[in-house]
C-alpha positions as CSV (number, residue, x, y, z in Angstrom):
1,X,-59.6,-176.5,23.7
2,X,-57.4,-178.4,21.1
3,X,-59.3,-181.0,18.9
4,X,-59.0,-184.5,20.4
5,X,-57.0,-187.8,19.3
6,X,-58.0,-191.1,19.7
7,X,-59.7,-192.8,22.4
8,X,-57.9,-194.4,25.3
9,X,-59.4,-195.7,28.2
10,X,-55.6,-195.7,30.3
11,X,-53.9,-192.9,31.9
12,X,-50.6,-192.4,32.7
13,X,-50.1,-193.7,36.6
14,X,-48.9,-190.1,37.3
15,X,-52.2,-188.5,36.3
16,X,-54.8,-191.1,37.6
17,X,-52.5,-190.1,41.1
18,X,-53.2,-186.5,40.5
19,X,-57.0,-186.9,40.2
20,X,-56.8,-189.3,43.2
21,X,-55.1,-187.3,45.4
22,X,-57.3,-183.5,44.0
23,X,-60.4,-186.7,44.8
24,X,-61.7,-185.6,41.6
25,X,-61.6,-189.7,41.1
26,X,-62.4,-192.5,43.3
27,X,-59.3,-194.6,44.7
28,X,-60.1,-197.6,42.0
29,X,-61.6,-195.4,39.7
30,X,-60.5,-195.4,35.8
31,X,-61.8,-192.8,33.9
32,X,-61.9,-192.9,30.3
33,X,-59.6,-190.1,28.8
34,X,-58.7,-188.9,25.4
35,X,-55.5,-187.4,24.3
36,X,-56.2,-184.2,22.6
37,X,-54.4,-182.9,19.7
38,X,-52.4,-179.7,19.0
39,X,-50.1,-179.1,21.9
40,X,-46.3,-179.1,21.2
41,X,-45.2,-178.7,25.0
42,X,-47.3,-180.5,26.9
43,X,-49.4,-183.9,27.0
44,X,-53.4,-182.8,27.7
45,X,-56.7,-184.9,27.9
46,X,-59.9,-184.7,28.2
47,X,-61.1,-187.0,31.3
48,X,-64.6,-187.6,31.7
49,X,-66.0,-187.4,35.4
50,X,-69.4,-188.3,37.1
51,X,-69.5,-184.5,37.0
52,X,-68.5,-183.8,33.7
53,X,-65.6,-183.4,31.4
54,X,-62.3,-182.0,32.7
55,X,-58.7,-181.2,31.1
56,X,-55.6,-182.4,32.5
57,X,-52.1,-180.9,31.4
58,X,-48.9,-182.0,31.9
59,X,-45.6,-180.1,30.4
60,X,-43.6,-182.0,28.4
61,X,-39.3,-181.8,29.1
62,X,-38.6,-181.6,25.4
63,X,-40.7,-179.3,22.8
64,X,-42.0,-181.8,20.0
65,X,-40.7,-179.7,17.1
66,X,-38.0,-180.1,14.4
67,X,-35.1,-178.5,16.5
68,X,-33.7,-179.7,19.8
69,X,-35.6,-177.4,22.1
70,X,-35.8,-177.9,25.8
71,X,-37.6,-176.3,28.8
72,X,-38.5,-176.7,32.3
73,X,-41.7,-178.5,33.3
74,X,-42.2,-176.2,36.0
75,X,-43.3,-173.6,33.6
76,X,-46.9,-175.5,34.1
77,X,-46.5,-174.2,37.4
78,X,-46.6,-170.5,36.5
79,X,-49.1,-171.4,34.1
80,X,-51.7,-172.2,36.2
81,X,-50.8,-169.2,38.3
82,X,-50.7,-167.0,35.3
83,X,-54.8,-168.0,35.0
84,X,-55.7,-167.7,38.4
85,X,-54.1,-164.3,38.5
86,X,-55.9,-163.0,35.7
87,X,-59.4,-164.7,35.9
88,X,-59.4,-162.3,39.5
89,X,-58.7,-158.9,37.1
90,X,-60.8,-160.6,34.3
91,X,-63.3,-163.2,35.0
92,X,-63.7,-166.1,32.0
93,X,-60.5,-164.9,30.6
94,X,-59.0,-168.5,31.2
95,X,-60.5,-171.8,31.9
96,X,-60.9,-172.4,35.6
97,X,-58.3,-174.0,37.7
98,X,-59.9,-177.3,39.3
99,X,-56.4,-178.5,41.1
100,X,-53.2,-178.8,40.8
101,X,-49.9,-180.0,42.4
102,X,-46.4,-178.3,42.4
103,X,-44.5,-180.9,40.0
104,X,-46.8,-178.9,37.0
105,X,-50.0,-180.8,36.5
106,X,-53.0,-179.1,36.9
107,X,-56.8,-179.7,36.1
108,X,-59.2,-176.8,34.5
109,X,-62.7,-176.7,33.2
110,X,-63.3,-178.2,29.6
111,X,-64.3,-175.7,27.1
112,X,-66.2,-177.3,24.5
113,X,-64.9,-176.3,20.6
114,X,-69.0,-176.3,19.5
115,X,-69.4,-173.2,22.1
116,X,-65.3,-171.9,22.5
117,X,-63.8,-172.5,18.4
118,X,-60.3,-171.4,18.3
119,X,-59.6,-168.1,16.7
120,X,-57.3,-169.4,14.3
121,X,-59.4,-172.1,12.6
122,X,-61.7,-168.8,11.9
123,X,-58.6,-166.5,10.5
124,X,-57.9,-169.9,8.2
125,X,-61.1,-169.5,6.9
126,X,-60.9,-166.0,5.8
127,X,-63.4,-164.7,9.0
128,X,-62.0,-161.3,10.1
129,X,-63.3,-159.7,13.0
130,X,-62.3,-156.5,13.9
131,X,-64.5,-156.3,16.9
132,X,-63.0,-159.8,18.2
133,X,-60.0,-158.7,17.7
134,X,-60.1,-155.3,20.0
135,X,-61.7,-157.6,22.5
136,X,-58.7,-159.3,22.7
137,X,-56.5,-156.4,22.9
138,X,-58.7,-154.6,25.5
139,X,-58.5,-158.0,27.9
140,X,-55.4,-158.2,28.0
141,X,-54.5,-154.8,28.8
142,X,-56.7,-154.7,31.3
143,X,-54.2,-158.3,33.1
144,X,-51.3,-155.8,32.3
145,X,-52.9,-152.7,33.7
146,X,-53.7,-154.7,36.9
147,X,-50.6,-155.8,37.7
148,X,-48.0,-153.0,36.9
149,X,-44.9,-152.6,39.3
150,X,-46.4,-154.9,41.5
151,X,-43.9,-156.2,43.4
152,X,-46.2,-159.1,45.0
153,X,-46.8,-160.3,41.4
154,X,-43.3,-159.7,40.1
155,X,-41.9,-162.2,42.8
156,X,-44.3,-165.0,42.3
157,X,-43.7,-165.5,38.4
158,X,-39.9,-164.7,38.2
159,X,-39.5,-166.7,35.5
160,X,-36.6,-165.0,33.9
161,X,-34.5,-168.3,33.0
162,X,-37.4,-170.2,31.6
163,X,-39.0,-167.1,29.4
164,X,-35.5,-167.2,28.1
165,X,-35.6,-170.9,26.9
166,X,-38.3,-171.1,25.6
167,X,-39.2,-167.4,23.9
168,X,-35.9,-165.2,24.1
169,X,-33.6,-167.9,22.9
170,X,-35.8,-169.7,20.7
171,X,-37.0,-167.3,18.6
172,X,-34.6,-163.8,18.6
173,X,-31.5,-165.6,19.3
174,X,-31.8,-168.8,17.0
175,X,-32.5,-166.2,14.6
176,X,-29.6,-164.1,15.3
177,X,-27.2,-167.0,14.7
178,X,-28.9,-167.4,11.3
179,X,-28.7,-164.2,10.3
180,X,-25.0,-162.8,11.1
181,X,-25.6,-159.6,9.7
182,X,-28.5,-158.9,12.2
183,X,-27.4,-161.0,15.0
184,X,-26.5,-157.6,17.1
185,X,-30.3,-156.0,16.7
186,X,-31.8,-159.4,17.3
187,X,-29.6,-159.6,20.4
188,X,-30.0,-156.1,21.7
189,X,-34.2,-156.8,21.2
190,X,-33.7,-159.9,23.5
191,X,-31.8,-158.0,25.8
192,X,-34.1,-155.3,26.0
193,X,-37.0,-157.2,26.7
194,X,-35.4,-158.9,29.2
195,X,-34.5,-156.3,31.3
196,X,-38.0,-154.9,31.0
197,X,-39.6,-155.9,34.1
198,X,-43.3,-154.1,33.9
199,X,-46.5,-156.8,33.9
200,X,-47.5,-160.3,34.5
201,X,-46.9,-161.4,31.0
202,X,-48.8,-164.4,29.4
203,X,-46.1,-165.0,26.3
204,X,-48.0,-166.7,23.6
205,X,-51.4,-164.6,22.6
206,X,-51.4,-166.2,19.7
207,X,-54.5,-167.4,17.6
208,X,-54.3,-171.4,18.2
209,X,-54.0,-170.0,22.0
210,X,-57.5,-167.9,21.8
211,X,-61.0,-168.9,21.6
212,X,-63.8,-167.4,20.6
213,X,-66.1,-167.7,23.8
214,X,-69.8,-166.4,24.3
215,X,-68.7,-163.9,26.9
216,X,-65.5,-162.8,25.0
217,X,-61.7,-163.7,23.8
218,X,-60.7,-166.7,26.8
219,X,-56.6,-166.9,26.7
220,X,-55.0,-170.7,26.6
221,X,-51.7,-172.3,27.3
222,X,-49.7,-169.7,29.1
223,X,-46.9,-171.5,29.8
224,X,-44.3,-168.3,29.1
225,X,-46.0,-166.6,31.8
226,X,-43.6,-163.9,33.0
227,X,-42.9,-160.8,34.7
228,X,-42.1,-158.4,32.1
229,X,-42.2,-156.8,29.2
230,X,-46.0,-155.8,27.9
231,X,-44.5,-155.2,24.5
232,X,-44.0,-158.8,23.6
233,X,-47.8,-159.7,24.3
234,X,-48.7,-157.5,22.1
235,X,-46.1,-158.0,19.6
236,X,-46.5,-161.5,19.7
237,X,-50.1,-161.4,18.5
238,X,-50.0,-158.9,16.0
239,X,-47.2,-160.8,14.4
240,X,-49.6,-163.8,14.0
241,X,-52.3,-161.4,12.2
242,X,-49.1,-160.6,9.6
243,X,-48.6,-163.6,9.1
244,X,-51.9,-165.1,8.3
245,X,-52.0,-162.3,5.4
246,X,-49.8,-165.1,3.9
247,X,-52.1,-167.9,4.6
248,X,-55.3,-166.6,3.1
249,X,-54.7,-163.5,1.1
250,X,-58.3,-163.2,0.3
251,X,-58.7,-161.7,4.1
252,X,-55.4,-159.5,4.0
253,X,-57.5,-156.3,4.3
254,X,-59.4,-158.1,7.0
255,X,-56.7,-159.8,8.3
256,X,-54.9,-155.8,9.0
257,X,-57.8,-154.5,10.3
258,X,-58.3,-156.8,13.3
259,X,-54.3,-155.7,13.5
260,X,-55.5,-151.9,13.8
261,X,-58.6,-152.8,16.3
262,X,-56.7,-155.1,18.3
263,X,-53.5,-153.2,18.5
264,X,-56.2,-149.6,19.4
265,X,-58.2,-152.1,21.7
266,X,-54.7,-152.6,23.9
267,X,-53.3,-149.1,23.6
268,X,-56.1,-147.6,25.1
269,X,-55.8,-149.4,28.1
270,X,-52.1,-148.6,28.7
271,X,-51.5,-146.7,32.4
272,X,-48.0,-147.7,33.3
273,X,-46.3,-145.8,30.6
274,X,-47.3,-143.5,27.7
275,X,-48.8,-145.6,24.9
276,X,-46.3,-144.2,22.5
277,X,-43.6,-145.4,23.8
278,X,-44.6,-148.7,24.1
279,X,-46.1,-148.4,20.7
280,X,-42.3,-147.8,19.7
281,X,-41.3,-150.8,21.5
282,X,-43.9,-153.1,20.3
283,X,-42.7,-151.7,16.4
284,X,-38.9,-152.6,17.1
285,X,-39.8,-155.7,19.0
286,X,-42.1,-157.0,15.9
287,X,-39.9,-157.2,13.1
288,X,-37.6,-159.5,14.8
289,X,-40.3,-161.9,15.8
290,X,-41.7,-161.9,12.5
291,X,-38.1,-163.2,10.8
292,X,-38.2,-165.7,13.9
293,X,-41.1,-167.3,12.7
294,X,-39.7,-168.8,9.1
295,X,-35.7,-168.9,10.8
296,X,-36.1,-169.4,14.4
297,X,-36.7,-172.9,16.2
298,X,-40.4,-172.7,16.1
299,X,-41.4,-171.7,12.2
300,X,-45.0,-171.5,11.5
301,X,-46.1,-174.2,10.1
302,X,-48.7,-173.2,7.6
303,X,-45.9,-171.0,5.5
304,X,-45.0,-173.9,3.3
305,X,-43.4,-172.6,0.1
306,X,-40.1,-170.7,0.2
307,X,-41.4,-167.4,-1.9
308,X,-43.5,-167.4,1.0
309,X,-40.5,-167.5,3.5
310,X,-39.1,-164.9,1.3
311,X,-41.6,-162.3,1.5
312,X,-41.2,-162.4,5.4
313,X,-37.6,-162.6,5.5
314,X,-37.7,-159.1,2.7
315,X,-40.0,-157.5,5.4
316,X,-38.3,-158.2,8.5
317,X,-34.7,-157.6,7.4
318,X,-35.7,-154.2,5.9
319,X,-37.2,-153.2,9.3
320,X,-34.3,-154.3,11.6
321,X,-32.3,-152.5,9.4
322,X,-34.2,-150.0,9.9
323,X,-36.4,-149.6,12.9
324,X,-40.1,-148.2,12.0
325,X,-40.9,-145.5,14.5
326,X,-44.3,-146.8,15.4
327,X,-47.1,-149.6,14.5
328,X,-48.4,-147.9,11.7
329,X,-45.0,-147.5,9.6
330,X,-45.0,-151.0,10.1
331,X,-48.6,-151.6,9.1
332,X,-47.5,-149.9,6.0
333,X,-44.6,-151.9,4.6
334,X,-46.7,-155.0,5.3
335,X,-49.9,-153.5,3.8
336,X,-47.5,-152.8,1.0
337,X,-45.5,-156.2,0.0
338,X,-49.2,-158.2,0.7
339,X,-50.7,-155.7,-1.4
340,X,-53.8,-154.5,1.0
């Protein structure tokens, strides 16, 4: 779970209702709670219980980043749907569900960081681990496998509208508008993935969103859930490994294998459609996502310096201008301009 804030003994009247009516709190009861850090979507404590620590989350209306960026609180909805759904194909990939109501609050088991660190604090510090890596890519295959052109699961998270405005818009098409020159391949890619309508989608695998637990990868804050396309999961993620070739180029070689193990871990597990083409998919799709993260409305934050920002943008251009044919093309034109 994310680090926590300071103290506070008071809790929104909304939340102290929640836990009254779940009866995870007595009627006058006032648990002390603390607010904890790194969320930019939703508000999240930590609330200690007689029987323990639990974590409440509640989405926020407005994104707290730089750009204007809005979304619908009911996404918290279809995340805690999203982690039911695939703690049944994958038991301890997400924290368990303790309640929840249908305005987007929800309570789940607290995972503590001494026994659950998050993945990215570890890539930070230079620790690549291949293995870890195609653990995470063989879990989630294993969510997509389960629930390929199933209609059941297609009609309970047909969240087209919302995995627009807060992934398709965001990132390819704030991009697009940046970059004129591009704007029609960043708009067919956004098109494309939406009209790809394939698996229960958790849309942000990303390394703040993963911790390292005893029994495996567990899979945070799936807010994006959607039925869709496979190809962004996995293109999401691997973007992230990229992109933290940046931020600590002592591990780039590391950093690129856990990009081959997890991408391998993931393809193997592919039953819907051949792994090649979605291999081709992911390539096309990856590119775009990388130039998203230094010009679209959510910019990584640890790429501080422009030459930094320019080596991305050099990468990412060159491959919408030209579309690789597959992951390891790509692999090679990144291995290439980091220099591993």
């Amino acid at each position: 779970m994310p680090q926590a804030g300071s103290a506070s003994d008071s809790l929104p009247d909304a939340v102290l209702a929640f836990l009254r009516a779940a009866s995870l709190i007595a009627a006058q009861e006032r648990p002390r709670a603390v607010p904890l850090a790194g969320g930019v979507s939703s508000d999240i404590w930590r609330i200690e219980l007689a029987a323990g620590p639990v974590c409440v989350k509640r989405a926020l209306p407005r994104l707290r980043v730089a750009q204007r960026w809005e979304a619908p609180v009911e996404r918290n909805v279809y995340e805690r749907r999203w982690m039911q759904t695939a703690t049944a194909i994958v038991p301890g990939i997400a924290p368990r569900v303790l309640a929840y109501d249908d305005a987007g609050m929800f309570a789940m088991e607290y995972l503590d960081a001494s026994r659950y660190p998050v993945w990215k604090a570890a890539l930070h510090a230079g620790r690549a681990d291949p293995a870890f890596a195609r653990q995470v890519g063989a879990r989630l295959v294993r969510v997509h496998a389960a629930t390929a052109d199933d209609a059941r699961i297609a009609a309970q998270f047909a969240t087209d509208a919302s995995f627009h405005a807060i992934r398709l818009e965001p990132y390819l098409l704030a991009t697009a508008a940046r970059h004129a020159d591009l704007a029609p391949c960043l708009e067919a890619l956004a098109a494309r993935t939406a009209a790809t309508r394939r698996v229960l989608v958790h849309g942000d695998v990303s390394p703040k969103n993963i911790l390292a637990g005893p029994q495996g990868p567990v899979l945070l804050d799936a807010e994006c859930a959607w039925y869709g396309d496979p190809a962004f999961d996995l293109a999401f993620c691997l973007n992230h490994l990229l992109l933290k070739c940046l931020w600590t180029p002592s591990a780039a070689r590391g950093f690129l294998a856990c990009f081959d193990a997890l991408a391998a871990g993931y393809l193997a597990g592919v039953s819907w459609e051949t792994g090649g083409a979605l291999d081709a998919r992911v390539a096309t799709l990856l590119p775009g996502l990388l130039l998203a993260r230094v010009d679209g409305k959510s910019p990584v934050e640890y790429l501080t310096r422009e030459a930094e920002r320019a080596r991305v943008r050099r990468v990412a251009r060159a491959l919408l201008a030209q579309p690789p044919d597959g992951l390891a093309a790509l692999r090679s034109a990144w291995a290439q301009e980091v220099g591993a």
